[in-house]
N, C-alpha and C positions, 0 to 999 in steps of 0.2 A: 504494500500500500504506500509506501514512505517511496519506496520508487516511482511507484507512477504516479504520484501529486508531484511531488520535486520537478518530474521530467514534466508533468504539464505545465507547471506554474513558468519554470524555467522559459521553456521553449514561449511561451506566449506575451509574454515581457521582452521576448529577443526579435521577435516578429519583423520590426520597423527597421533593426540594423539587417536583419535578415534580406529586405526590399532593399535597404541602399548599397550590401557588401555583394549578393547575389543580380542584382538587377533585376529582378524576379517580376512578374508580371500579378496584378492583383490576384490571379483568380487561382496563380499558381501559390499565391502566397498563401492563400486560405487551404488549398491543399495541403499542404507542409503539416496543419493539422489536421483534415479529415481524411488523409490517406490514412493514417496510423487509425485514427477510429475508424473507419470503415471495413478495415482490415482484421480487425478484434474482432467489431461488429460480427461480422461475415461469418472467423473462422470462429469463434466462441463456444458453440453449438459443437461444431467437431472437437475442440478442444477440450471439452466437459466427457463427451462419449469416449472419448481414447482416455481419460484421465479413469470412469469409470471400468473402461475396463483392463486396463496396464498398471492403475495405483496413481495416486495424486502424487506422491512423493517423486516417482521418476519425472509428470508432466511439468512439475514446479519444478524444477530442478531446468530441465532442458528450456522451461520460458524464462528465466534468468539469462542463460546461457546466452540464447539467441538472443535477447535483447542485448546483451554485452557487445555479441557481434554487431549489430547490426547502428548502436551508436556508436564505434568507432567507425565502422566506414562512413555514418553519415557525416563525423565530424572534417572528412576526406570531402566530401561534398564539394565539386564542381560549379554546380547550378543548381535551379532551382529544381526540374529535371529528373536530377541523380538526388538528391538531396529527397525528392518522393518516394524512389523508389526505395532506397534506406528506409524510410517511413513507413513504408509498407510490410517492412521484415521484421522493426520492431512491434509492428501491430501484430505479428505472428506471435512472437515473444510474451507481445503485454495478453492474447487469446489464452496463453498458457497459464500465465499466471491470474488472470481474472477467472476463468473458471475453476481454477481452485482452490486460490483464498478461501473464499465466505464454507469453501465446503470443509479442507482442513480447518477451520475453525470452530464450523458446527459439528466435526464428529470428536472434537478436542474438548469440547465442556457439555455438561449435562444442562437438560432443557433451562431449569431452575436460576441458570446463570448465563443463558445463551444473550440476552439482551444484553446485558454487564461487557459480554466479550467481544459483541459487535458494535457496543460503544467505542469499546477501547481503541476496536479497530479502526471507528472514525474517528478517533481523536486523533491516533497516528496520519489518519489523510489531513488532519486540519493542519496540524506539526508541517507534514511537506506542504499545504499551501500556504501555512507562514513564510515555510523559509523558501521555496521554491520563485515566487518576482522577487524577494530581497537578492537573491541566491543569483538568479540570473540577469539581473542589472548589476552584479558586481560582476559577473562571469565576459556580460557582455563588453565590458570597459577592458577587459583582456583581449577577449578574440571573441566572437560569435560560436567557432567550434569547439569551446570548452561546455557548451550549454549541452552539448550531449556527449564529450569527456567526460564528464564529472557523474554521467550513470553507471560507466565503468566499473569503478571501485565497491558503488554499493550495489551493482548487480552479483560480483564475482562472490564479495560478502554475502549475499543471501542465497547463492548456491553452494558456498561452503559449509554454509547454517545448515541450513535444511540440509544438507547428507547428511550431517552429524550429528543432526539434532530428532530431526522430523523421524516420526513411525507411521508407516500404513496403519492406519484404525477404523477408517471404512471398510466395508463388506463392498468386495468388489464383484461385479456385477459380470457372472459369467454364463449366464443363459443367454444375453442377445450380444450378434456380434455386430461389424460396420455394417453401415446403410448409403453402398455408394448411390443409388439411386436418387435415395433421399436428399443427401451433401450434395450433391452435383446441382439437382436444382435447385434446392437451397439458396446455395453461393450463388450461381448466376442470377436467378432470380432478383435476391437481398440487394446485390451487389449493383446491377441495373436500374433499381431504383430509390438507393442511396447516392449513386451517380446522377440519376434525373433530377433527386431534388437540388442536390449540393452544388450541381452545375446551373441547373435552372435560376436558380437566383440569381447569379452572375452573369450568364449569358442569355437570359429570356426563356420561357416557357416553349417559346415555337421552335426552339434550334431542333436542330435533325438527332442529333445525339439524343436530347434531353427525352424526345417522342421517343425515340428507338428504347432508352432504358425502360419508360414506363413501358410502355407496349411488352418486353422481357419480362420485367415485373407483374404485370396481370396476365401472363400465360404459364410463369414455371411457378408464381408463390402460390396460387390455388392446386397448381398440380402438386409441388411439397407436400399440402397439407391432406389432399386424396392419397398419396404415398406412406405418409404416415399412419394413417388412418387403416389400411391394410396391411402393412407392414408388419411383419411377425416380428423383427430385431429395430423398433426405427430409430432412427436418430434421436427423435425427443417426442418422449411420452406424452400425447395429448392429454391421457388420461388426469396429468397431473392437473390440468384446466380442470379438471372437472371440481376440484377442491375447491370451494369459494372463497374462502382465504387467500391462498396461494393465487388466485387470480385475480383479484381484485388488488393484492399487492403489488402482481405486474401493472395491473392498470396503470396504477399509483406513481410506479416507481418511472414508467412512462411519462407522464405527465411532469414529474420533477424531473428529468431529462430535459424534457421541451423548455419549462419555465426557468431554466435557471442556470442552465450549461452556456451559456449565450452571453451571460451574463458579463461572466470574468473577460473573454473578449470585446465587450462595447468597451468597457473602463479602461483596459489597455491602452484603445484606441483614441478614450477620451481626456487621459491625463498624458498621454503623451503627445497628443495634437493640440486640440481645444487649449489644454491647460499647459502646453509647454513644457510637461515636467520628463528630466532626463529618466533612462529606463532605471536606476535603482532607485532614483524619488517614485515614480509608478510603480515598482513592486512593492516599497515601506505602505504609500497610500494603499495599498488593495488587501492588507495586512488586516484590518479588521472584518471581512469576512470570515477568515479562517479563522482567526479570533473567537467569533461568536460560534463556530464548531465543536472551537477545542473546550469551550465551557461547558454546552448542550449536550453534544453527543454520549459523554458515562453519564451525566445526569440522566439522561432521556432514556437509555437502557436499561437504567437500575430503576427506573420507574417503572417501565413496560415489563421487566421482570415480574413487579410485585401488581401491576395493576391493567395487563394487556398492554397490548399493541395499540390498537383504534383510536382511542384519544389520544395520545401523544402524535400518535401522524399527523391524526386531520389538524392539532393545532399547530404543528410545526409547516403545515401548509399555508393555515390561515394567515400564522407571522410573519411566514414568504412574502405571501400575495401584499401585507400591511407595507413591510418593507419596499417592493418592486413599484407599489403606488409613490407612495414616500417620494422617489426617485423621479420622478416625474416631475419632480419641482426641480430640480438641478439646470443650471444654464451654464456660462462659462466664467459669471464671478460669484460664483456661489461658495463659500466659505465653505472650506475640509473639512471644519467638524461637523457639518451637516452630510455631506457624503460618507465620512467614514459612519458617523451614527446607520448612516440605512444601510450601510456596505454587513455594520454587526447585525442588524436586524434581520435580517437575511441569514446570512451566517448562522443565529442562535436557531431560524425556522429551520433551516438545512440540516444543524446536528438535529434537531428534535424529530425530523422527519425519518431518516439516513438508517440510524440504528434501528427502533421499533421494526421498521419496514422490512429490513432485511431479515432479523432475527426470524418476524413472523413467518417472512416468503420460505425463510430455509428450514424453518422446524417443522413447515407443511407437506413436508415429502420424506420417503422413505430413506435410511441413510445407504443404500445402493446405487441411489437418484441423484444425489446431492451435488455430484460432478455437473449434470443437465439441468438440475435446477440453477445452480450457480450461472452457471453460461445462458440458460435463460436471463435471468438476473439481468446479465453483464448487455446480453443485446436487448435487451429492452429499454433501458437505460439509455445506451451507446445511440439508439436509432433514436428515441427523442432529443439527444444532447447532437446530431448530425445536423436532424430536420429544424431543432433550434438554431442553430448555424446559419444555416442557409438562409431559411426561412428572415432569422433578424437582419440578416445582409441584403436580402432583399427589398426591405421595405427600409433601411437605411440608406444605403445607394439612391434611391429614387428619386428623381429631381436634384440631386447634388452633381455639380459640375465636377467634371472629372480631374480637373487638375485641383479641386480643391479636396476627392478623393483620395488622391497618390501624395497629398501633402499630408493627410491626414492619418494617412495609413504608411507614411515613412518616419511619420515623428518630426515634421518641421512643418507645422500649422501657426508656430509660431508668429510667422508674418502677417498672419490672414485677421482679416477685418472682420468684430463681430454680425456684420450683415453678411460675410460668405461664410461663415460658420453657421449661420442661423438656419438653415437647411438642415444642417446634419444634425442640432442640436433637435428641432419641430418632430425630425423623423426616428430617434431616438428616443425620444418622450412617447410616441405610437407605439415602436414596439415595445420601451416596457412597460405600457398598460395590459399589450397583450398576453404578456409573459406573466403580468397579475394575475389578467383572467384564467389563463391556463392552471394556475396554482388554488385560484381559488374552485376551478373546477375539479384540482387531486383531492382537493377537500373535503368534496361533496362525494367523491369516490370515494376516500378513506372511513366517512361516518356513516357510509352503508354499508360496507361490508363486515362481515363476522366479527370479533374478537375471538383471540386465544388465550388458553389457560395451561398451563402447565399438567402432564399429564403420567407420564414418566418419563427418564432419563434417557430417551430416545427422541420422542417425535413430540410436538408439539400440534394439539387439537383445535380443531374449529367447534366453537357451538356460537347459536344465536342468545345475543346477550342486547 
């Protein structure tokens, strides 16, 4: 977890020298991030099924690995280009490891303490997105290619740990074997139309590509889910849907993807354009989101321990959506302590939401499952924090001239005149209304569905409460 907040926080604070050192073209700069999610996205699902049935401990082990490799060649990085396709190997790496965190986790403690340990484990994500913009506004005053040097050491660290440390303890799962059928359309499918949307924003809804991936997308992802559906071995147990718990968690965790992944990018772009500030003044400032994590997130587990899941979510969305409003009042002489105040308010709704959420989604399935429930998890998440992406780029962009774009989006906005800012500022204020509503809609998601209760030191149950 400490890895891959470090490396997002890093890498997204480094964005704008990344445009002036590469020459990178916008749309390639937005890839830089959504190839590595996309690519998690995509393979996560496989990642969890091979994790289930070869052992968490080998899959963890090897997405370490490959992420070690794959941030030294990008730190090699050429162009923008070469620098995706790096991106794209460590999204193989971070598959490996996202689908098996939450699951070595939930087979590491018993039900009674499961919230407590998925606390802790976002409190560790709030840890790297403190120190991850600090971390990479200093890195970047070095070189741009230390912002993925610097994963190196704590990747090869947490493959020496885990041999050493880590025990198989799930029940690996050897009645159903691969499901190339199913993975094949899957990927192409997913992958089609995480391209349509992530391109569409930037390039227009009618380009030929963008029609081409949906059109993929509405012919293999209904066929996946017919595949699955017959499938004697499939890839991912629909059956697990059928838990209303465990479903209405993806809902959930979906929708906080969409509202709030988007997020950490507008501010990037806002205190290093709009507000002028260098990239380690922009990672100090974006410090009290994490902030408001690292207090929330064991508080909010150890609560959902002793008193459900349900409430704690739906209010940690509410506080979301409170914060995201908030933020609507921000312009470009609006005084820091008012931004960072909603930057925590946010922050405190995200730990409150984060832990609850997950412990519920994973104590919902059997512990032979827990690899595919995780990689559930991860791409549910992953695909509203894409479509959030896109989606805010798109109605940011709109009506703003384009060289006061590439000013904006390279960190030297400094020159520009509150009336050619005032486009990007009107269309920033839009989306994050939108991103409230979306949070306030996990909301309404979270207070309908089930609550859990502890049940034994296995599995954790649904009743109506």
């Amino acid at each position: 977890m400490l890895v891959a907040t470090i490396n997002s926080g890093t890498l997204v604070i480094a964005l704008p020298a990344l445009e002036r050192s590469l020459h990178t073209s916008l749309l390639e700069l937005v890839w830089v991030i959504l190839a590595y999610m996309i690519a998690s996205t995509v393979l996560v699902l496989s990642a969890g099924r091979f994790s289930d049935l070869f052992g968490r401990k080998r899959a963890y082990i090897a997405g370490f690995v490959v992420f070690a490799a794959a941030s030294l060649g990008a730190g090699f990085a050429g162009s923008g280009t070469e620098l995706i396709l790096w991106r794209v190997v460590q999204g193989i790496g971070g598959a490996l490891l996202f689908a098996n965190a939450p699951a070595i986790v939930t087979d590491a403690f018993p039900s009674h303490q499961l919230g407590v340990a998925m606390g802790t484990n976002t409190m560790i994500a709030a840890v790297g997105l403190v120190l991850g913009p600090v971390l990479g506004g200093a890195l970047v005053a070095i070189a741009w290619q230390w912002v993925f040097w610097f994963n190196i050491p704590l990747s090869i660290a947490g493959a020496v740990w885990a041999a050493l440390v880590l025990h198989e303890m799930g029940r690996r799962d050897t009645q159903r074997g691969l499901d190339p059928f199913g993975t094949v359309s899957f990927l192409i499918g997913l992958t089609g139309f995480v391209f349509a949307i992530s391109r569409g924003g930037l390039s227009g809804w009618d380009d030929p590509l963008v029609i081409a991936g949906f059109a993929a997308a509405a012919v293999l992802l209904p066929l996946f889910v017919a595949i699955e559906a017959h499938q004697r071995a499939p890839m991912l147990d629909l059956g697990m849907f059928r838990n209303k718990l465990f479903s209405a968690a993806c809902a959930a965790a979906f929708l906080n993807g969409l509202s709030r992944f988007a997020l950490l990018f507008i501010f990037v772009f806002y205190f290093q354009g709009p507000e002028g500030d260098s990239a380690i003044v922009a990672g100090l400032k974006l410090t009290p989101l994490a902030i408001g994590m690292l207090i929330a997130s064991p508080l909010a587990g150890a609560i959902a321990d002793r008193r459900g899941s349900r409430g704690m979510a739906t209010a940690g969305m509410l506080v979301s959506a409170v914060g995201l409003a908030l933020m609507t009042t921000l312009v470009v002489a609006t005084p820091y302590w008012q931004t960072g105040l909603w930057l925590f308010i946010v922050g405190v709704g995200s730990g409150m939401f984060n832990s609850p959420n997950t412990a519920a989604m994973m104590g919902a399935v059997p512990p032979q499952h827990r690899g595919v429930a995780a990689g559930a998890r991860t791409l549910i998440t992953n695909s509203g924090a894409v479509i959030s992406i896109a989606f805010v780029l798109a109605i940011i962009t709109a009506a703003v001239p384009t060289h006061v774009l590439f000013a904006i989006f390279s960190g030297v906005a400094g020159g520009l005149s509150a009336h050619q800012l005032a486009p990007f500022i009107t269309n920033m204020h839009l989306a994050l209304w939108i991103l409230a509503s979306v949070s306030l809609l996990g909301a309404a998601v979270c207070s309908l569905r089930p609550a859990h209760v502890k049940a034994d030191d296995t599995i954790l149950v649904a009743h109506e409460a």
